[in-house]
C-alpha positions as CSV (number, residue, x, y, z in Angstrom):
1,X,23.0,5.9,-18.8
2,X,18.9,5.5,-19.1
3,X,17.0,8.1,-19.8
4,X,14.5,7.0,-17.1
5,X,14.5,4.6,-14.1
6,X,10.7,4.0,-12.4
7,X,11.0,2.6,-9.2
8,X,8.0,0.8,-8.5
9,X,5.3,-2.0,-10.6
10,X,2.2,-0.9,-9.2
11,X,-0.5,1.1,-10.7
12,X,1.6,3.9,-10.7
13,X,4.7,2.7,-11.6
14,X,2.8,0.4,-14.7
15,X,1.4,3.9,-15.8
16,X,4.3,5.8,-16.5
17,X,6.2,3.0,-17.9
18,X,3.1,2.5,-20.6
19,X,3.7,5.9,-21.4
20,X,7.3,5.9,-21.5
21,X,7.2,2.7,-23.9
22,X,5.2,5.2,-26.1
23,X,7.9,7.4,-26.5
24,X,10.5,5.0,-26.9
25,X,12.0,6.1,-24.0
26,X,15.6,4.4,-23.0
27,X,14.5,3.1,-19.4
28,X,13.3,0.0,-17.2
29,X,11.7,-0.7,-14.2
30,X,12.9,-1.6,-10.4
31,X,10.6,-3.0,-8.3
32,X,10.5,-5.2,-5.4
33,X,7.8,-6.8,-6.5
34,X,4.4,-6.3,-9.5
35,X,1.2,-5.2,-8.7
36,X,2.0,-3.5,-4.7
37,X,-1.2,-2.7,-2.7
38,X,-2.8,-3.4,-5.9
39,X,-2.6,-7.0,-6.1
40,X,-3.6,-7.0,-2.2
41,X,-6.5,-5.1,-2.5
42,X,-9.1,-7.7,-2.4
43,X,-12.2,-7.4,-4.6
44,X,-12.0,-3.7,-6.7
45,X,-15.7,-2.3,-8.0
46,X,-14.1,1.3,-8.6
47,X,-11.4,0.8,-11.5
48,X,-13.3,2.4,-14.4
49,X,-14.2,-0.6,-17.2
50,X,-14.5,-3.0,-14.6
51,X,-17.6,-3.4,-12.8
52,X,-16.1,-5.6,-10.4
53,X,-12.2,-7.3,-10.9
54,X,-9.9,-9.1,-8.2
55,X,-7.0,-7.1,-7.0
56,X,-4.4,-9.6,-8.0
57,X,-6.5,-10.1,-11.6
58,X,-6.5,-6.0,-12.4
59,X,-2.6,-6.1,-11.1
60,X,-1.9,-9.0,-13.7
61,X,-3.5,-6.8,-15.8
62,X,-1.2,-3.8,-15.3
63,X,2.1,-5.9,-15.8
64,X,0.7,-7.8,-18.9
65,X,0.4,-4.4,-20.5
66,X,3.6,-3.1,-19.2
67,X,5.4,-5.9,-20.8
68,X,3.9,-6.1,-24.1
69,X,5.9,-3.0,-24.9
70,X,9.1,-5.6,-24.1
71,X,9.9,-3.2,-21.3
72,X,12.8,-4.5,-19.2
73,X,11.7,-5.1,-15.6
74,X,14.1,-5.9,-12.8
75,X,11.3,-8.0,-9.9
76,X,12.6,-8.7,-6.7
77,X,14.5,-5.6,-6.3
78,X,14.3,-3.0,-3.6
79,X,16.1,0.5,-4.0
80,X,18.5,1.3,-1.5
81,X,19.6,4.8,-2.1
82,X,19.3,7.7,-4.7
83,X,22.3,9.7,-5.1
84,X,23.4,12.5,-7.4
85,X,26.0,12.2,-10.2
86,X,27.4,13.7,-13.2
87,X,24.6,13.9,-15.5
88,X,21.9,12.2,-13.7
89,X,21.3,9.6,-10.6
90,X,23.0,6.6,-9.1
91,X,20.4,4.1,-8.1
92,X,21.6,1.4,-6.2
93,X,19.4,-1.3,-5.5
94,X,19.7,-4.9,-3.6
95,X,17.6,-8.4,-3.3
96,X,17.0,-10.6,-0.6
97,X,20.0,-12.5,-1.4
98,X,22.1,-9.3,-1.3
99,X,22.2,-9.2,-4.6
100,X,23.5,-5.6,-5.9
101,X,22.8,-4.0,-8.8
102,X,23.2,-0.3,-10.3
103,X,22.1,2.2,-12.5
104,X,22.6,5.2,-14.0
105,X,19.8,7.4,-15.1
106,X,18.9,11.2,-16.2
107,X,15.3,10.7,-14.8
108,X,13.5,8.8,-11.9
109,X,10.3,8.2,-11.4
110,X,9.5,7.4,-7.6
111,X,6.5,5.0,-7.5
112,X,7.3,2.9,-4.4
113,X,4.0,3.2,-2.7
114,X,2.7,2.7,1.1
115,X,3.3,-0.2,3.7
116,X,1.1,-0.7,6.5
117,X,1.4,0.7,9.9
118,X,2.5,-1.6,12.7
119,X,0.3,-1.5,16.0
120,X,3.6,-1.1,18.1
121,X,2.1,-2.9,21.1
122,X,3.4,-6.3,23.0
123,X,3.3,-9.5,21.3
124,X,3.0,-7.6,17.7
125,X,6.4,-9.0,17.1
126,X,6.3,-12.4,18.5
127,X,3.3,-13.4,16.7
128,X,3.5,-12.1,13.1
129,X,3.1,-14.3,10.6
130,X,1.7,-16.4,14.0
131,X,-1.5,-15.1,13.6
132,X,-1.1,-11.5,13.6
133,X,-0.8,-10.5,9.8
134,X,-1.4,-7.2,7.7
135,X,-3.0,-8.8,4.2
136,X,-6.1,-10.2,4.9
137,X,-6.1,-11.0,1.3
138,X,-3.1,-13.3,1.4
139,X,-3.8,-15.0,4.9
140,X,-7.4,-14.6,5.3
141,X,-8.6,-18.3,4.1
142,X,-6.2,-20.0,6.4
143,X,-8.7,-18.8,9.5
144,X,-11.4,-20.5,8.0
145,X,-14.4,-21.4,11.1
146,X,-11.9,-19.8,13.5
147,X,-12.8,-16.2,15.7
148,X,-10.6,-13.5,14.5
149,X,-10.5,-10.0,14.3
150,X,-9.7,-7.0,12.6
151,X,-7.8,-3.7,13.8
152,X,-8.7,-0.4,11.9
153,X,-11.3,2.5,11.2
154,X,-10.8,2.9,7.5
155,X,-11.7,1.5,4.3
156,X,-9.3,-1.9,4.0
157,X,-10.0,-2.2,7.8
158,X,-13.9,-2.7,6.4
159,X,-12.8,-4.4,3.8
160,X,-10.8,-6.6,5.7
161,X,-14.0,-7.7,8.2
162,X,-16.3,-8.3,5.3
163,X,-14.0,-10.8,3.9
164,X,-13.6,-12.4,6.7
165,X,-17.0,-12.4,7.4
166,X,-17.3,-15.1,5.2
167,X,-14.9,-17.4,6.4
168,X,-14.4,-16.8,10.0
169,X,-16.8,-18.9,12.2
170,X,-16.9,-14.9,14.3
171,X,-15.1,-11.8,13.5
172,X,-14.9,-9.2,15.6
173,X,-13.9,-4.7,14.2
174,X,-12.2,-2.9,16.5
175,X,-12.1,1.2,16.0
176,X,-10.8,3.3,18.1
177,X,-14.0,6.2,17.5
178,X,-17.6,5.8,19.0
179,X,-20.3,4.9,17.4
180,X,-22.0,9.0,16.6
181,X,-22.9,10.9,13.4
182,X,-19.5,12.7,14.1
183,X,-17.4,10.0,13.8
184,X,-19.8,8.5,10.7
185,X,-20.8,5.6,12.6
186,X,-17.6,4.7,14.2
187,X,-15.5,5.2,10.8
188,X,-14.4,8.8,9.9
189,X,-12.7,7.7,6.9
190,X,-14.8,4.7,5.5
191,X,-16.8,4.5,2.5
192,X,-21.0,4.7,3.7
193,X,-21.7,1.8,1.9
194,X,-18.8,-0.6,3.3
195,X,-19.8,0.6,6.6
196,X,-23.3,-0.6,6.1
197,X,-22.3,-3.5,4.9
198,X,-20.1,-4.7,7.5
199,X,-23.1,-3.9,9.9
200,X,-25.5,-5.6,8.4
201,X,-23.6,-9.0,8.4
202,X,-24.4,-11.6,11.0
203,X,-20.8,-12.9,12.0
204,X,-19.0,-9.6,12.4
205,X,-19.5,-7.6,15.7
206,X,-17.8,-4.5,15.7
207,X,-15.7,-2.7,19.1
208,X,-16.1,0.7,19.4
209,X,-14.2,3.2,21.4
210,X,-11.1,1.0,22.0
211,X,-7.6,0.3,21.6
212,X,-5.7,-3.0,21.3
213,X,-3.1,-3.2,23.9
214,X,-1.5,-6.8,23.9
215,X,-1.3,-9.8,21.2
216,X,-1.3,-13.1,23.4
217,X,-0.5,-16.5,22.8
218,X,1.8,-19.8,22.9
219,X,3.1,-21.2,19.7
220,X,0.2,-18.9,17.7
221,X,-2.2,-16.2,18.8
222,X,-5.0,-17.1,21.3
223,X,-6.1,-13.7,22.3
224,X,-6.1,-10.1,22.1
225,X,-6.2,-7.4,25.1
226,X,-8.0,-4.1,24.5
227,X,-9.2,-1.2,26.7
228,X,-12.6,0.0,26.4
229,X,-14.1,3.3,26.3
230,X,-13.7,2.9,30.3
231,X,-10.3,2.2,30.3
232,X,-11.2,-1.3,31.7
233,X,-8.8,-3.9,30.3
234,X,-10.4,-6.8,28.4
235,X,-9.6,-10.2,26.9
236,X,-11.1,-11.4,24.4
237,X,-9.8,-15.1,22.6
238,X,-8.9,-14.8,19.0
239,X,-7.2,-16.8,16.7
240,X,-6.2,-14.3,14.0
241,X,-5.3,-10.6,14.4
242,X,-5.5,-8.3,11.2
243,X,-3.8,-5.1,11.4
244,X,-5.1,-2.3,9.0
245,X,-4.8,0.9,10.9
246,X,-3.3,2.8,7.5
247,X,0.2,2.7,5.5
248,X,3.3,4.7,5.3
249,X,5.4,6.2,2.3
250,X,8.2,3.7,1.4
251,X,10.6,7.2,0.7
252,X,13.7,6.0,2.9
253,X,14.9,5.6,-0.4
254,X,15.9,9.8,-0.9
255,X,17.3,11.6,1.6
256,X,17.4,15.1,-0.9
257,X,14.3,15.8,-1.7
258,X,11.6,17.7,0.3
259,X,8.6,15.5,2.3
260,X,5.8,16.2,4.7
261,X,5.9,15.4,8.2
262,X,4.3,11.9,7.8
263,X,7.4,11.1,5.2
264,X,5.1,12.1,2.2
265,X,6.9,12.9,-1.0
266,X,6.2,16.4,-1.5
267,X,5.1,17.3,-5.5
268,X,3.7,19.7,-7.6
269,X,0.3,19.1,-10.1
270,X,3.1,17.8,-12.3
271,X,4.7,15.4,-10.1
272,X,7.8,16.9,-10.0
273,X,9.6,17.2,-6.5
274,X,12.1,19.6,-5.1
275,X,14.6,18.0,-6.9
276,X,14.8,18.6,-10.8
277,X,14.7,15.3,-12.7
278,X,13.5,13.4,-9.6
279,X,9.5,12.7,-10.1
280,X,7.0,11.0,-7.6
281,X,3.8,9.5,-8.2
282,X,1.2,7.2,-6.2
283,X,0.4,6.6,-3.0
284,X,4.5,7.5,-1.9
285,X,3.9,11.5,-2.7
286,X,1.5,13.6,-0.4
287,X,-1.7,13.2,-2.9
288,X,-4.3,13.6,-0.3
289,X,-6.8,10.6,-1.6
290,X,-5.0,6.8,-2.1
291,X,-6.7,5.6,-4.9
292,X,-5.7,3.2,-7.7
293,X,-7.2,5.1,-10.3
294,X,-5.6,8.9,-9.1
295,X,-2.3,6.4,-8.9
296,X,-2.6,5.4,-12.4
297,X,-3.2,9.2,-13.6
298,X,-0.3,10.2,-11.6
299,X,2.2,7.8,-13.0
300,X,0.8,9.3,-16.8
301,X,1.7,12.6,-15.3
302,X,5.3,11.9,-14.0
303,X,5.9,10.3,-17.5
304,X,4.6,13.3,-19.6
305,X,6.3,15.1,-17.0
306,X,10.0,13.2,-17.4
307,X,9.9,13.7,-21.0
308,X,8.9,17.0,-21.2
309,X,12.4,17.5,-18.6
310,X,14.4,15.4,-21.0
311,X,13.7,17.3,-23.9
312,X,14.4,20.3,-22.3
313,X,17.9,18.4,-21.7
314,X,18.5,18.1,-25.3
């Protein structure tokens, strides 16, 4: 049995295992894949040390750390279930191949992280990975000189349209919040000086006050529908569809632990959930801000945290 499973490579996940290495702890990691939103995330300027670092390159960074302690990491594998046994937990995860594989551990760390939000309207379904996609990051370059557009009111939604407004021929933002002081320009959420950015370039033109309704196309995506403040119906031709209208907790995996109404792991200033010996850290527990760097802190929490339970153990 392991002292300590973390389920999860991101920032939060890398954190605690850092920490764990430290002290010598008898554990490994489980992760469908390294690095999470992380490595998505585009262009970071707020990760303290680095003035301005690539998602993918601070991610890299993360893992390269994590693995200099020789810490055991099993990529590729998504956690199934969490039950309760003698002693500890029975983690029982699975691959894409089906693949199964088990542990047994006295700790876990729950570092799983968010996945975006689908827009749930017609053609969604049809056309993902058709045009409609939810990384701009990843599939951005392929809609080089094409029109595309973006779907969202917060940060990644912004960050999303300033990307491509350098590759897209015309990009188009759609929020669903006017354009007033209330709303902070038509973004509640969004940082002031993305906002102004996105703005002030000259091949983005930004929607306000609508809602998608429809993804169209034949083979690919040729068009979006939306409704206006009105309620009119409109068409406009697209090419590319990003989706960025926020994330949910990946917490399927527990089904005895206590969560929020939006599926948010529920933890104290220690990281420790309802359940003693379960901990949760990152952008999976109900922290109110979704940052890398209050990610990072957690996961150093849930570690101190885990050993402080398994001495206690002893």
């Amino acid at each position: 049995m392991l002292d300590l499973l973390i389920i999860g490579g991101s920032a939060a996940g890398s954190a605690a295992a850092v920490y764990s290495a430290r002290r010598k702890l008898n554990f490994q990691i489980v992760s469908v894949d390294l690095g999470g939103e992380v490595a998505l995330s585009g262009e970071v300027n707020n990760w303290l040390g680095e003035q301005k670092i690539q998602g993918f390159e601070l991610a890299k960074k993360f893992t390269e750390h994590v693995k200099s302690y020789g810490t055991k990491i099993d990529e590729g594998f998504k956690t199934e279930k969490i039950e309760k046994i003698e002693g500890g937990f029975k983690i029982i995860a699975k691959n894409y191949s089906g693949e199964e594989k088990i542990y047994e551990a006295k700790a876990v760390i729950i570092a799983t992280g968010i996945h975006p939000r689908n827009l749930d309207i017609p053609g969604e379904k049809e056309f993902n990975r058709k045009g409609v996609t939810y990384c701009t990051v990843c599939d951005g370059p392929l809609y080089k000189n094409k029109t595309t557009i973006t779907v969202g009111a917060g940060n990644s939604a912004l960050e999303s349209a300033l990307m491509m407004a350098g590759i897209a021929q015309k990009h188009y933002l759609l929020t669903k919040y006017s354009n007033t002081p209330e709303n902070n320009g038509g973004f509640p959420r969004g940082e002031n000086i993305l906002i102004d950015k996105v703005k002030s370039s000259p091949t983005v033109e930004i929607i306000y006050n609508a809602q998608i309704t429809e993804v169209i196309g034949d083979n690919m995506v040729t068009a979006i529908k939306y409704k206006n403040e009105n309620g009119e119906e409109k068409t406009l031709p697209v090419q590319g569809v990003f989706a960025h209208i926020g994330f949910l907790p990946n917490s399927d995996l527990i089904d005895f632990i206590e969560k929020d109404r939006a599926g948010q792991i529920v933890i104290d200033q220690k990281c420790q959930t309802s359940t003693p010996g379960i901990f949760a850290a990152g952008d999976v527990t109900n922290v109110p801000y979704k940052q890398i760097a209050i990610s990072a802190g957690q996961g150093v929490t849930a570690a101190l945290s885990t050993i402080e339970y398994l001495n206690k153990l002893k």
